[in-house]
PyMOL CGO cylinders between C-alpha atoms (Angstrom):
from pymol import cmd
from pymol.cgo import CYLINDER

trace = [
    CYLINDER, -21.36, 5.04, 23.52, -19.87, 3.53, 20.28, 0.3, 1, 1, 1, 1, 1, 1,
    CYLINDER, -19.87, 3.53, 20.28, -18.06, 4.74, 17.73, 0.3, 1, 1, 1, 1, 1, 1,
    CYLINDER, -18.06, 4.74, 17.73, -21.03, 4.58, 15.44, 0.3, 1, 1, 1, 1, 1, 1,
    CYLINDER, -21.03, 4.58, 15.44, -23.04, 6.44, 17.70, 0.3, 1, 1, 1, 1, 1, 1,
    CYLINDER, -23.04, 6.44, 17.70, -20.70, 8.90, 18.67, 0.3, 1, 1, 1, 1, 1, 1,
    CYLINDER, -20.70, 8.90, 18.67, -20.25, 9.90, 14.54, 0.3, 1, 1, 1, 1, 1, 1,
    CYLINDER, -20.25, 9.90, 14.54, -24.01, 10.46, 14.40, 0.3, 1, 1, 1, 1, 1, 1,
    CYLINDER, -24.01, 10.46, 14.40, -24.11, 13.07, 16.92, 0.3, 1, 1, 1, 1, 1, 1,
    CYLINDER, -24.11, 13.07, 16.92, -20.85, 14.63, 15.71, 0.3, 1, 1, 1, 1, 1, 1,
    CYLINDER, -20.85, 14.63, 15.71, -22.75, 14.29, 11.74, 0.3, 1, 1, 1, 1, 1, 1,
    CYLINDER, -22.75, 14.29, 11.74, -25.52, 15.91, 13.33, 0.3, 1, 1, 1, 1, 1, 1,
    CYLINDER, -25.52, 15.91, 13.33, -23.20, 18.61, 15.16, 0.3, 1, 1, 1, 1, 1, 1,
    CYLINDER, -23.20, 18.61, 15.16, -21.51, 19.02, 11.67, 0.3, 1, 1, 1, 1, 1, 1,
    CYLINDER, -21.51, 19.02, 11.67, -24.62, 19.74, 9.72, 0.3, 1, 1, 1, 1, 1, 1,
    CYLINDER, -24.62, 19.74, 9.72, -25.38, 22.45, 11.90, 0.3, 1, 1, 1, 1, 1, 1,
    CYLINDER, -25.38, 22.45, 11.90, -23.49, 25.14, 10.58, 0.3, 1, 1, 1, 1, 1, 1,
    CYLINDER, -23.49, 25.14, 10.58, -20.60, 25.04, 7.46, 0.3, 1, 1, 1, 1, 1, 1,
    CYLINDER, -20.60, 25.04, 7.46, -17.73, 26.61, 10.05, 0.3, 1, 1, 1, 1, 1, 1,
    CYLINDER, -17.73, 26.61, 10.05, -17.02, 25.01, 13.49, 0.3, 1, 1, 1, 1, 1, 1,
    CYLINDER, -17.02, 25.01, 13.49, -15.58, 27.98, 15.53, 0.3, 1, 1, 1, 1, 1, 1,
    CYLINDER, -15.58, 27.98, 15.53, -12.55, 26.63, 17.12, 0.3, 1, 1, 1, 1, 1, 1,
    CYLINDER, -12.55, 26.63, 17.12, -11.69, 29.08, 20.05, 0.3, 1, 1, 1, 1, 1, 1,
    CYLINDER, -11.69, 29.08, 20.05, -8.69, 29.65, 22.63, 0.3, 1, 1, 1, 1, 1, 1,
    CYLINDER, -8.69, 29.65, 22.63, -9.94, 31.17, 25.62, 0.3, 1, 1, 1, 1, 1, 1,
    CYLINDER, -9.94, 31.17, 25.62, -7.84, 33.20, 27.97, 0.3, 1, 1, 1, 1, 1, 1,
    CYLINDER, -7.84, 33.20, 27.97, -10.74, 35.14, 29.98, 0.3, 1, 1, 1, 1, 1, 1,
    CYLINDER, -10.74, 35.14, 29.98, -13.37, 33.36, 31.30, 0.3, 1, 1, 1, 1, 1, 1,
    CYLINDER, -13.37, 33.36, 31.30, -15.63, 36.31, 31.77, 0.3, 1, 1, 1, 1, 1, 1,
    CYLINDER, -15.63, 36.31, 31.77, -15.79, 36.95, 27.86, 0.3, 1, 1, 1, 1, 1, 1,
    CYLINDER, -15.79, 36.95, 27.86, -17.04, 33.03, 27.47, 0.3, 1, 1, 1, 1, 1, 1,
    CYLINDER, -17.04, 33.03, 27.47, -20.69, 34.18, 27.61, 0.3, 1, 1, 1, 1, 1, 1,
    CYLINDER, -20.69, 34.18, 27.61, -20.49, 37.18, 25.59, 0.3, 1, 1, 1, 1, 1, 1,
    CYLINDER, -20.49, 37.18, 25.59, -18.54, 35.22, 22.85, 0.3, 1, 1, 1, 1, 1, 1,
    CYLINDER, -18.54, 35.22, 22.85, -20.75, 32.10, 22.35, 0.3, 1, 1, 1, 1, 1, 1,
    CYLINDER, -20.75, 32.10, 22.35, -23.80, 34.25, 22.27, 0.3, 1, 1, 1, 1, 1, 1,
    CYLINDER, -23.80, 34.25, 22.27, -22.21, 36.30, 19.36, 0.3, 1, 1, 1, 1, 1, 1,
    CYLINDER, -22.21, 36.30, 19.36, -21.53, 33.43, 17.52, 0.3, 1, 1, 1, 1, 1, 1,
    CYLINDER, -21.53, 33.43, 17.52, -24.80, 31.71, 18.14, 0.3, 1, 1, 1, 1, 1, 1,
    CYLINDER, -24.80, 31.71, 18.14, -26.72, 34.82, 16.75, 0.3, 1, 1, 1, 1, 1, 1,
    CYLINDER, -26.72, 34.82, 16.75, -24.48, 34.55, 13.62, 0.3, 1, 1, 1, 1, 1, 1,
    CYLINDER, -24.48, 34.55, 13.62, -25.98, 31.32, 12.94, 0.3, 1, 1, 1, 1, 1, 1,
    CYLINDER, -25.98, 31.32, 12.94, -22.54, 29.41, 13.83, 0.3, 1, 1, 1, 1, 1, 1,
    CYLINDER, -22.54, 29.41, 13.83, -24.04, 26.87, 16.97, 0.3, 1, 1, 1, 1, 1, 1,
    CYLINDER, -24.04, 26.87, 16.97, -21.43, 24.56, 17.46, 0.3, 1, 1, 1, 1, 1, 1,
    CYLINDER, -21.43, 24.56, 17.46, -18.98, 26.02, 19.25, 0.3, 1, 1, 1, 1, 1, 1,
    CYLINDER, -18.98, 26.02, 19.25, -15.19, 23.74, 19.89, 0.3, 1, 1, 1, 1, 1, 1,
    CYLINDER, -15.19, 23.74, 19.89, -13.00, 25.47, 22.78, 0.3, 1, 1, 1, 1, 1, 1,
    CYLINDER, -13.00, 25.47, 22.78, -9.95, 24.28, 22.77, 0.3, 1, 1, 1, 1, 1, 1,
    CYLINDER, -9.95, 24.28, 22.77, -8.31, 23.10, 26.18, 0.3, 1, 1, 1, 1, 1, 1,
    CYLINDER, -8.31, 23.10, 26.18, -5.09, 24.99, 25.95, 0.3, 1, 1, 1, 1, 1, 1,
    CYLINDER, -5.09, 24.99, 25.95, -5.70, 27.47, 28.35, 0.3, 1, 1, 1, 1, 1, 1,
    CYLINDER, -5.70, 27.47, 28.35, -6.45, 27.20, 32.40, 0.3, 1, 1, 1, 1, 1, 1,
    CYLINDER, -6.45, 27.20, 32.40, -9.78, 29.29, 31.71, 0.3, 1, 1, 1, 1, 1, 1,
    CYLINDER, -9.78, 29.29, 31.71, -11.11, 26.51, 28.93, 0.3, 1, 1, 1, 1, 1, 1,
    CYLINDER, -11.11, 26.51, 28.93, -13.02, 24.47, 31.77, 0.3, 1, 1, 1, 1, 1, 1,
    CYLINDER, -13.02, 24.47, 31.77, -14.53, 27.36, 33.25, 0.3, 1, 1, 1, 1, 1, 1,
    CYLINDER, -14.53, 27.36, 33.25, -15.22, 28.73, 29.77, 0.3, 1, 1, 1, 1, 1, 1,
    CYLINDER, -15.22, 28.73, 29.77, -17.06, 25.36, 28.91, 0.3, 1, 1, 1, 1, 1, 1,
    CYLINDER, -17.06, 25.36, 28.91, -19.19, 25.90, 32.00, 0.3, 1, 1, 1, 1, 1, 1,
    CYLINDER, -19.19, 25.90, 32.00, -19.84, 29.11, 31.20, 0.3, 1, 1, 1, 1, 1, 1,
    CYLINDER, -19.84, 29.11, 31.20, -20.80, 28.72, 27.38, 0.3, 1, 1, 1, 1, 1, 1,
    CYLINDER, -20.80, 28.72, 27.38, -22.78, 25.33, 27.98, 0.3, 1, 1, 1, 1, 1, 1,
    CYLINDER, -22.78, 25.33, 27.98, -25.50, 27.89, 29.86, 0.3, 1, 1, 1, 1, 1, 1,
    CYLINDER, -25.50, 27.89, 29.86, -26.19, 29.53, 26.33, 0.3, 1, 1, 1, 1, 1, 1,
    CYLINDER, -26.19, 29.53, 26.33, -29.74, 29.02, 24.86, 0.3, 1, 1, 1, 1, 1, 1,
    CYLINDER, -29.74, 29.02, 24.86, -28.63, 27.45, 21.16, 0.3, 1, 1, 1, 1, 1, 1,
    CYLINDER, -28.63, 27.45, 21.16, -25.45, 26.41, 21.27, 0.3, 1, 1, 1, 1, 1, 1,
    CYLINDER, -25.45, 26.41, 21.27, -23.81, 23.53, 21.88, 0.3, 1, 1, 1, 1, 1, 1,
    CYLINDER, -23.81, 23.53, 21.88, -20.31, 23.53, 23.15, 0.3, 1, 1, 1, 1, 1, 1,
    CYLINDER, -20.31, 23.53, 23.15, -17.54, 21.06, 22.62, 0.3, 1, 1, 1, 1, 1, 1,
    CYLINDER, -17.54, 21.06, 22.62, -14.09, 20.53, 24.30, 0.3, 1, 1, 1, 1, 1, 1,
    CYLINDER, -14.09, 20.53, 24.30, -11.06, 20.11, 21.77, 0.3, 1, 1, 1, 1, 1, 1,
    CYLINDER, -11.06, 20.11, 21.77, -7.71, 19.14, 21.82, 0.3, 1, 1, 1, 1, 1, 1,
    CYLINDER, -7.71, 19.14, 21.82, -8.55, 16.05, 24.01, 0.3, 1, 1, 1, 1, 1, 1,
    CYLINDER, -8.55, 16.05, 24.01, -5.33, 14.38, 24.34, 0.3, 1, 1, 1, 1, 1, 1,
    CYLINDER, -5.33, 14.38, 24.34, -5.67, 11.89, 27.73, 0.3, 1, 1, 1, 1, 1, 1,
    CYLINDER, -5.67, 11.89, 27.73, -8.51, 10.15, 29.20, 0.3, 1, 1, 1, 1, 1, 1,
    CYLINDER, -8.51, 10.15, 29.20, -8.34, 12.92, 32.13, 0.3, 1, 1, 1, 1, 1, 1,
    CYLINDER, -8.34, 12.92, 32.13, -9.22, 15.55, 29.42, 0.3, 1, 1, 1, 1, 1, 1,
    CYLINDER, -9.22, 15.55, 29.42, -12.38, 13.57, 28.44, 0.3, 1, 1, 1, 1, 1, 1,
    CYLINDER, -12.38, 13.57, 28.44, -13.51, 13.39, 32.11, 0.3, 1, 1, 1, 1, 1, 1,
    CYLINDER, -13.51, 13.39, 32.11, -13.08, 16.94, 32.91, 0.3, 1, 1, 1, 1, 1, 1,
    CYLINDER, -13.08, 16.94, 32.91, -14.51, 17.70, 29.72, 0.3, 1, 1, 1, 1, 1, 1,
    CYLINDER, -14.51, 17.70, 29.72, -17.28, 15.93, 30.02, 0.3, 1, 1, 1, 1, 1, 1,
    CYLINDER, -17.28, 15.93, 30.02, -17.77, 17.23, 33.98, 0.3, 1, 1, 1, 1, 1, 1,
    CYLINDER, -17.77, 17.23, 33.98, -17.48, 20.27, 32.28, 0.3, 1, 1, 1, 1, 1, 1,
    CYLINDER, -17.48, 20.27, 32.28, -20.39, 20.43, 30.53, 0.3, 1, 1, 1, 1, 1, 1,
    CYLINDER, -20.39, 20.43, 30.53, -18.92, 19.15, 26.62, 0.3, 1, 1, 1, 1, 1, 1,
    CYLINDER, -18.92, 19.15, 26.62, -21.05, 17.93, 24.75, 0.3, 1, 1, 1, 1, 1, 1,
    CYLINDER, -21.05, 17.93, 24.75, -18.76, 16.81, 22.00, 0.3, 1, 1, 1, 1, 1, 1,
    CYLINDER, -18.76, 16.81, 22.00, -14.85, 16.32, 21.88, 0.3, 1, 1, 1, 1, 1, 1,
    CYLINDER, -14.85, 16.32, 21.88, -12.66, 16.75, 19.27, 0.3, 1, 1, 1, 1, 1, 1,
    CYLINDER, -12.66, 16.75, 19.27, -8.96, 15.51, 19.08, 0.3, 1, 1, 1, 1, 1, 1,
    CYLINDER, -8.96, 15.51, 19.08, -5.84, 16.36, 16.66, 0.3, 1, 1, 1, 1, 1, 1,
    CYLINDER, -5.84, 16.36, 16.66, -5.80, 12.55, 16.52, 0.3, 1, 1, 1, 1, 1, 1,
    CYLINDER, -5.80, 12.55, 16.52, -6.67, 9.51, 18.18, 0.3, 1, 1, 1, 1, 1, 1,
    CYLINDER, -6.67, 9.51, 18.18, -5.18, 6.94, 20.97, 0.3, 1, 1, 1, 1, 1, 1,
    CYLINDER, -5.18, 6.94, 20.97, -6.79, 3.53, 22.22, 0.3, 1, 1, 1, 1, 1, 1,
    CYLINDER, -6.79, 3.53, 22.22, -7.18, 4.95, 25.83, 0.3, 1, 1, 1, 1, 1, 1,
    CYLINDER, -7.18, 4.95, 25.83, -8.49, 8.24, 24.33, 0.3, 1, 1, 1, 1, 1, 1,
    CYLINDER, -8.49, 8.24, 24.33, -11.24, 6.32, 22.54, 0.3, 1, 1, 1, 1, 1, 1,
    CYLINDER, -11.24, 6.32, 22.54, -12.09, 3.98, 25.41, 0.3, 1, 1, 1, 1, 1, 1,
    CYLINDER, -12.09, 3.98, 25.41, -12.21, 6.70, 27.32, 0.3, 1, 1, 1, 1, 1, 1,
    CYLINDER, -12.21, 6.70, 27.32, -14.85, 8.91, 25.37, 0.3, 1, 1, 1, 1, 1, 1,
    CYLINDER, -14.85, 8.91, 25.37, -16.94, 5.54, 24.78, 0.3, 1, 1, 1, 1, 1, 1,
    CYLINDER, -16.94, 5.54, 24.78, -16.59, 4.99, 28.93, 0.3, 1, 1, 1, 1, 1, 1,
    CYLINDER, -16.59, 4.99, 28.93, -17.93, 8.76, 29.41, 0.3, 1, 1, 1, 1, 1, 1,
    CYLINDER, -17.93, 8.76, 29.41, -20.25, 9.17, 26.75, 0.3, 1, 1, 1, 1, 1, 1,
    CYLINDER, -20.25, 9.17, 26.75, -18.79, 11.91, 25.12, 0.3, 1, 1, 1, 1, 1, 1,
    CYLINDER, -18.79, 11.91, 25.12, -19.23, 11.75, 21.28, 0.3, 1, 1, 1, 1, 1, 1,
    CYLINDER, -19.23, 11.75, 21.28, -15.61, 12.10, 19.77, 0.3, 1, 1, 1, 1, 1, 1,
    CYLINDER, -15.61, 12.10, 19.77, -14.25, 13.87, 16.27, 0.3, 1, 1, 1, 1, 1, 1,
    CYLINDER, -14.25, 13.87, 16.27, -11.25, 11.92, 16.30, 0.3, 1, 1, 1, 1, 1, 1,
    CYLINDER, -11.25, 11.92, 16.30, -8.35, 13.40, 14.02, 0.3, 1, 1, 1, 1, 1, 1,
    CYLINDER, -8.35, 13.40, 14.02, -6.62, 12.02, 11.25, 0.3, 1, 1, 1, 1, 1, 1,
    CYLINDER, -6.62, 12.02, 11.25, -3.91, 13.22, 8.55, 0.3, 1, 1, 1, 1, 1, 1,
    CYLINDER, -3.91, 13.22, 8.55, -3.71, 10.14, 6.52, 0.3, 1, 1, 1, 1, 1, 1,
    CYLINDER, -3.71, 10.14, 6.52, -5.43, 7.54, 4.41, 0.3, 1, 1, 1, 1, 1, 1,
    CYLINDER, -5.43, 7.54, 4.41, -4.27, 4.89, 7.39, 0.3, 1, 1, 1, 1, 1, 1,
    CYLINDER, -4.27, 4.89, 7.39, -5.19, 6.69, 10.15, 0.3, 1, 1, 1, 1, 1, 1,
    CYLINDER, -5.19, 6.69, 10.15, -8.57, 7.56, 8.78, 0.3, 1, 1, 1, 1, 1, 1,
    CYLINDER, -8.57, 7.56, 8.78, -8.83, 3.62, 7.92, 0.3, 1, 1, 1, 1, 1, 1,
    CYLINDER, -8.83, 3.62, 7.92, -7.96, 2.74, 11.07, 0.3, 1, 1, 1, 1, 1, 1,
    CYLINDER, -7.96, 2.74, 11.07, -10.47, 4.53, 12.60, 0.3, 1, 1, 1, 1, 1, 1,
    CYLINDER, -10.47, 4.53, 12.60, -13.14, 3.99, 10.15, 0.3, 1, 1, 1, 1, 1, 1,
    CYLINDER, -13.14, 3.99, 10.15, -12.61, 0.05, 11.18, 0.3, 1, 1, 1, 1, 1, 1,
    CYLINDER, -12.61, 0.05, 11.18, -13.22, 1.28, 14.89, 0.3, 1, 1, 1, 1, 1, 1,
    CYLINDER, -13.22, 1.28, 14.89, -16.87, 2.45, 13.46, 0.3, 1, 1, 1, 1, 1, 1,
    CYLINDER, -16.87, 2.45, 13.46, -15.94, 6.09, 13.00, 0.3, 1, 1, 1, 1, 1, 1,
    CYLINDER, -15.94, 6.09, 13.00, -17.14, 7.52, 9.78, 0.3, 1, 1, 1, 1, 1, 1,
    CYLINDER, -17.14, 7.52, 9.78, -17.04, 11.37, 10.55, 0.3, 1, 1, 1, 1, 1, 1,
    CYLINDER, -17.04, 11.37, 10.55, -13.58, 12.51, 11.31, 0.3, 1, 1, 1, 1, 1, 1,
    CYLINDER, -13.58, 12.51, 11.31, -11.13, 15.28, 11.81, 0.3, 1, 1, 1, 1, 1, 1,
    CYLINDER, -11.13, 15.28, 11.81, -9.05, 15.71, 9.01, 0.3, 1, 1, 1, 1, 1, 1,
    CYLINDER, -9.05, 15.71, 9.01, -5.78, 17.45, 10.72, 0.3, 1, 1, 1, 1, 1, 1,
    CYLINDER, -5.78, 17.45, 10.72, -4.04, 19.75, 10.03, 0.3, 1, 1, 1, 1, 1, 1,
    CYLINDER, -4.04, 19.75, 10.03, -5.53, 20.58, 6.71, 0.3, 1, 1, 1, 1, 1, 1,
    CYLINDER, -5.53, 20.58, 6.71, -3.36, 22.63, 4.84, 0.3, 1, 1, 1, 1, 1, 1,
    CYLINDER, -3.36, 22.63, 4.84, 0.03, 20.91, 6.08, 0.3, 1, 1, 1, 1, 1, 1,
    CYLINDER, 0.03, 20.91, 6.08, -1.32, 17.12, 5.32, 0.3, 1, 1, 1, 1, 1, 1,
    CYLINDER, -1.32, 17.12, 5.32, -2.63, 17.97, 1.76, 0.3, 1, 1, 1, 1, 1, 1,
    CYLINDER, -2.63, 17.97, 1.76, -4.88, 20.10, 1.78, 0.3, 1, 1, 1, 1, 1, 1,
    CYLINDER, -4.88, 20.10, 1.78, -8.12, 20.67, -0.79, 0.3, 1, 1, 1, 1, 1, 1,
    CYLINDER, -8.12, 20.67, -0.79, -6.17, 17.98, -2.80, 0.3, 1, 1, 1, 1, 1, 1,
    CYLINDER, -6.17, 17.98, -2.80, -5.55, 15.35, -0.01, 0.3, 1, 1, 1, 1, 1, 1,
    CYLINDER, -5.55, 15.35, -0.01, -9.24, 15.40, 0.74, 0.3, 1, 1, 1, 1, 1, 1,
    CYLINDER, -9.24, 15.40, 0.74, -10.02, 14.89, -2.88, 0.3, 1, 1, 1, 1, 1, 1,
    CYLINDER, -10.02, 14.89, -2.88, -8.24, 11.97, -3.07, 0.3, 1, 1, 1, 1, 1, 1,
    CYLINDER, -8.24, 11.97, -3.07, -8.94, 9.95, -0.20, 0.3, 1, 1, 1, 1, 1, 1,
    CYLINDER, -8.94, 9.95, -0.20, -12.94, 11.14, -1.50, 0.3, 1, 1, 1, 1, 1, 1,
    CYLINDER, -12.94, 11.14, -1.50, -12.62, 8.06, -3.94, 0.3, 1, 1, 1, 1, 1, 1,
    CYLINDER, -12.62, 8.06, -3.94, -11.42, 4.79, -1.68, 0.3, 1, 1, 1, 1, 1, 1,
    CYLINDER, -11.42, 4.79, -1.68, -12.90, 6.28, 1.21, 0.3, 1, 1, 1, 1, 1, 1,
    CYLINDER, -12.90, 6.28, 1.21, -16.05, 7.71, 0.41, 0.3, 1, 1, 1, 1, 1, 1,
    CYLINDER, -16.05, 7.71, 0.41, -17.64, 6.40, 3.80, 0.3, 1, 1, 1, 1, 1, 1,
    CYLINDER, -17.64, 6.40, 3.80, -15.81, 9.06, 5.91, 0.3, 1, 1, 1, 1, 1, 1,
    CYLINDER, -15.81, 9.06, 5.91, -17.25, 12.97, 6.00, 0.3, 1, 1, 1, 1, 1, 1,
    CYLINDER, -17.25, 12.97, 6.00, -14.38, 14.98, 7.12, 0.3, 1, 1, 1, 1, 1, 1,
    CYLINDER, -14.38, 14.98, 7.12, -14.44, 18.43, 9.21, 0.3, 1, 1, 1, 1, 1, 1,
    CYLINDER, -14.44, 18.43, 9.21, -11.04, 19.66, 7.71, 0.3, 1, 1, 1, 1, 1, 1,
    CYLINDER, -11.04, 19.66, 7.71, -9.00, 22.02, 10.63, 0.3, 1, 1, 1, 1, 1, 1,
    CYLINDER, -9.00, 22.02, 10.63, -5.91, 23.41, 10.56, 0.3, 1, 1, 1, 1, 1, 1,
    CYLINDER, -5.91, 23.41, 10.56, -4.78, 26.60, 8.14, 0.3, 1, 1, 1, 1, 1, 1,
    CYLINDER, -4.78, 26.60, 8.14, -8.39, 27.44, 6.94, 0.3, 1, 1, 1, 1, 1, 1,
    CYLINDER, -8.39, 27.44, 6.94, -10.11, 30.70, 7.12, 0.3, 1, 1, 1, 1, 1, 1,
    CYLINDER, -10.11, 30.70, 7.12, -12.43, 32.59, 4.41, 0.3, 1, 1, 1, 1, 1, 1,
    CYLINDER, -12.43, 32.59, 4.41, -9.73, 32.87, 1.70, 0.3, 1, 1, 1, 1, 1, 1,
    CYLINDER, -9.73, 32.87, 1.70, -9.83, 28.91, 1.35, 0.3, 1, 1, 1, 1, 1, 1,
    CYLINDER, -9.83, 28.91, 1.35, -12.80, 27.51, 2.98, 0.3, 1, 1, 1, 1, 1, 1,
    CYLINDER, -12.80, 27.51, 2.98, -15.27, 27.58, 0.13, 0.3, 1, 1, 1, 1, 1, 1,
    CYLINDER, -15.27, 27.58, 0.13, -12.96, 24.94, -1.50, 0.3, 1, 1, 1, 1, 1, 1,
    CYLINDER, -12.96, 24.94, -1.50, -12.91, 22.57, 1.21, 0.3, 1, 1, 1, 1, 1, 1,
    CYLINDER, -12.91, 22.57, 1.21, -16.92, 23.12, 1.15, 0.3, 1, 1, 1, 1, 1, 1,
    CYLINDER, -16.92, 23.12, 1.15, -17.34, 22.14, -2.28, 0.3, 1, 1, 1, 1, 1, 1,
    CYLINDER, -17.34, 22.14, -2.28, -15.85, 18.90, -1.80, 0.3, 1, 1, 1, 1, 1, 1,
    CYLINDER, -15.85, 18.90, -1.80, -18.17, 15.82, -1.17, 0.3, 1, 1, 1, 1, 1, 1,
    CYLINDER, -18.17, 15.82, -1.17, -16.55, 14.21, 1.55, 0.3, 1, 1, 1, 1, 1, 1,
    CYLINDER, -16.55, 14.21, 1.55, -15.73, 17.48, 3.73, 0.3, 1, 1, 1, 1, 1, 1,
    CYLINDER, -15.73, 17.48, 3.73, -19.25, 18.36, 6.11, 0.3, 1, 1, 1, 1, 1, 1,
    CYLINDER, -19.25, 18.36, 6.11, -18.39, 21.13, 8.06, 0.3, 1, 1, 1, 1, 1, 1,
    CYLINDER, -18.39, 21.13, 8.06, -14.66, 23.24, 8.53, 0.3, 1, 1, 1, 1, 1, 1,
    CYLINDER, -14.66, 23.24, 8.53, -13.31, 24.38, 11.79, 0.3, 1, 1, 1, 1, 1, 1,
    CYLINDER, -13.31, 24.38, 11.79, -11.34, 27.77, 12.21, 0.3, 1, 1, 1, 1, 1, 1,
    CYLINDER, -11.34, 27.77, 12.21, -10.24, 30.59, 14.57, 0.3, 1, 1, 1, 1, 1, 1,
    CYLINDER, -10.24, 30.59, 14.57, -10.96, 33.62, 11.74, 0.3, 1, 1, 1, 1, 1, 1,
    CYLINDER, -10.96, 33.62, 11.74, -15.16, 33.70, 13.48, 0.3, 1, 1, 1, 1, 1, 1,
    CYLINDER, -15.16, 33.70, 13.48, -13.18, 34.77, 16.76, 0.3, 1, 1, 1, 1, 1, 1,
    CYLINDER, -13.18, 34.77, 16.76, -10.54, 37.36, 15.99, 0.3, 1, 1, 1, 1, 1, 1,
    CYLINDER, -10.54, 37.36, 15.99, -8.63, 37.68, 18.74, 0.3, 1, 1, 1, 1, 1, 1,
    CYLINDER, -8.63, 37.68, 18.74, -8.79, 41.60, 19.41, 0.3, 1, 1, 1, 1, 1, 1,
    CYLINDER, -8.79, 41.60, 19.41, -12.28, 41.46, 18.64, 0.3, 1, 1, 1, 1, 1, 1,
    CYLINDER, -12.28, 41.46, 18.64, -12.78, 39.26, 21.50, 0.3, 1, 1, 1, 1, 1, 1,
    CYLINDER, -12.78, 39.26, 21.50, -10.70, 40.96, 24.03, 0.3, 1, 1, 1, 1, 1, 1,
    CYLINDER, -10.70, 40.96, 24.03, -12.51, 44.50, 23.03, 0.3, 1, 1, 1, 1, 1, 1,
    CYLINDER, -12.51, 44.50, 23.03, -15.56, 42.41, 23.29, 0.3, 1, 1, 1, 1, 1, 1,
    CYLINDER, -15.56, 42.41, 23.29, -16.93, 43.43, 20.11, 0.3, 1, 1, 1, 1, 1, 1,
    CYLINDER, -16.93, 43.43, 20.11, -19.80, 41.15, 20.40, 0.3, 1, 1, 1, 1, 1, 1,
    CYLINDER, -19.80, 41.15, 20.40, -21.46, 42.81, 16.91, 0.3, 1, 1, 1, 1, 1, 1,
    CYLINDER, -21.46, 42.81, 16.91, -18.23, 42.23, 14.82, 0.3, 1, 1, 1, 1, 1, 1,
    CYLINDER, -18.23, 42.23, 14.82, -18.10, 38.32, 16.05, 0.3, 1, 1, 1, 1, 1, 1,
    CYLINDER, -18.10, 38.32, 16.05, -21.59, 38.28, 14.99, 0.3, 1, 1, 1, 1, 1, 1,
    CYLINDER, -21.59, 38.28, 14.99, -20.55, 39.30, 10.96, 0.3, 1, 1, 1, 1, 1, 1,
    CYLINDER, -20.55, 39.30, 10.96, -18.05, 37.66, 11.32, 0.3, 1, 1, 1, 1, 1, 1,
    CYLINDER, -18.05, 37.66, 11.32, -20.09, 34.63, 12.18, 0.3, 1, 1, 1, 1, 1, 1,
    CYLINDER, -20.09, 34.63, 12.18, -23.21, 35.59, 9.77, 0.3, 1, 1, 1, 1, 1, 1,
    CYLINDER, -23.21, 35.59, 9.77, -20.28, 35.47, 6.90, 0.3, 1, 1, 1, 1, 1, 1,
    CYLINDER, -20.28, 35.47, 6.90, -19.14, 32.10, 8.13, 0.3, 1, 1, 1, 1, 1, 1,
    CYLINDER, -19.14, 32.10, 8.13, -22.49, 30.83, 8.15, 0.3, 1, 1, 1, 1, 1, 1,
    CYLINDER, -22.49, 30.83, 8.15, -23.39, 31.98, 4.52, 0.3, 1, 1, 1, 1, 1, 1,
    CYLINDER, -23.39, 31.98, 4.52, -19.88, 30.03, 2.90, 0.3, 1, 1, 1, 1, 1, 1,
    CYLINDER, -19.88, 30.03, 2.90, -22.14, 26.90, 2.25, 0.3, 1, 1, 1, 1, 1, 1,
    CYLINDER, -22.14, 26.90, 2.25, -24.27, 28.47, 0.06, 0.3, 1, 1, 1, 1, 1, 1,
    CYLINDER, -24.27, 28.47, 0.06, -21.43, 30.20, -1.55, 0.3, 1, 1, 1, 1, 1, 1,
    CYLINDER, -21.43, 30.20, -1.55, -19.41, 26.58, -1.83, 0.3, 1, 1, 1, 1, 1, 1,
    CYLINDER, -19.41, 26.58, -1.83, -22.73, 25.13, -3.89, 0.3, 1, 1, 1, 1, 1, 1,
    CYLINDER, -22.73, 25.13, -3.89, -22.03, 27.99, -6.78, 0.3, 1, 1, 1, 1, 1, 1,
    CYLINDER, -22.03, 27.99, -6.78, -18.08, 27.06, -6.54, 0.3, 1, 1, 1, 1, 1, 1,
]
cmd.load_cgo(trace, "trace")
């Protein structure tokens, strides 16, 4: 898969829904309950983060839920991508980018959101052929004004800014032009999900979901 083929399918995963939930999984079990939640809230792309042992088994389990599609992130080696992929990912998404990471999603097939916190990293991937990008992490590299300004020489590259947002703040990345979608933990409070508290996920998602039309007033 090339790098121009694997930003179409993460555009395409990025026009799904404004807000990319972007979820740490410690219990398996709750994987199910959780992605269904979030699905019904109109929030369908779903990024579970690979810092926990349960993530792979959580990918497994979440990958088996009608309307969702569920992506692996925090790919750091080429053994990631693999058991990602075996996994049942879809999509991969990385706080930045390494030759053998990016040979090793275009070996496996797995469409990659590489990340990038500066005008020459996003250039230098941009050169590779990808045009939709991680911008990480947000509000430490620049924030709603970094992305603003790399909007002008860069206009080729839609961003999915990560990293410090949440519903205070996300409206603003939203209005800009290059930003297409923003990933964040707030969709999957924490003691929400261990009281499995499927219905408050699901606001929480439906407001998530509604912060596009909101960023088209702003």
């Amino acid at each position: 898969m090339t790098p121009a083929e694997q930003s179409r399918f993460a555009a395409e995963i990025c026009a799904r829904a404004p807000v990319v939930p972007v979820l740490v999984i410690d219990d398996r079990a709750r994987a199910a309950g959780l992605a269904k939640a979030l699905v019904a809230g109109g929030l369908c792309a779903l990024e579970v983060t690979l810092r926990t042992p349960a993530a792979l088994d959580a990918i497994r389990a979440m990958a088996e839920v009608e309307g969702g599609v569920v992506g692996a992130g925090t790919l750091l080696t080429a053994a990631d991508v693999r058991a990602a992929k075996a996994a049942g990912a879809r999509f991969g998404v990385s706080p930045g980018s390494t030759p053998r990471l990016l040979e090793a999603c275009a070996e496996a097939g797995l469409p990659l959101l590489p990340g990038a916190a500066t005008a020459s990293e996003a250039m230098r991937l941009l050169e590779l052929g990808y045009t939709v990008q991680k911008f990480f992490p947000a509000e430490s590299a620049g924030g709603v004004m970094a992305l603003k300004s790399l909007a002008a020489p860069l206009p080729q590259i839609g961003f999915c800014p990560t990293g410090g947002i949440g519903p205070a703040n996300a409206r603003d990345y939203l209005a800009l032009p290059n930003v297409l979608c923003v990933g964040g933990s707030w969709v999957a409070a924490k003691d929400k999900v261990e009281a499995g508290d499927w219905a408050a996920i699901e606001a929480l998602a439906r407001d998530a979901a509604a912060l596009a039309r909101l960023a088209v007033g702003h």
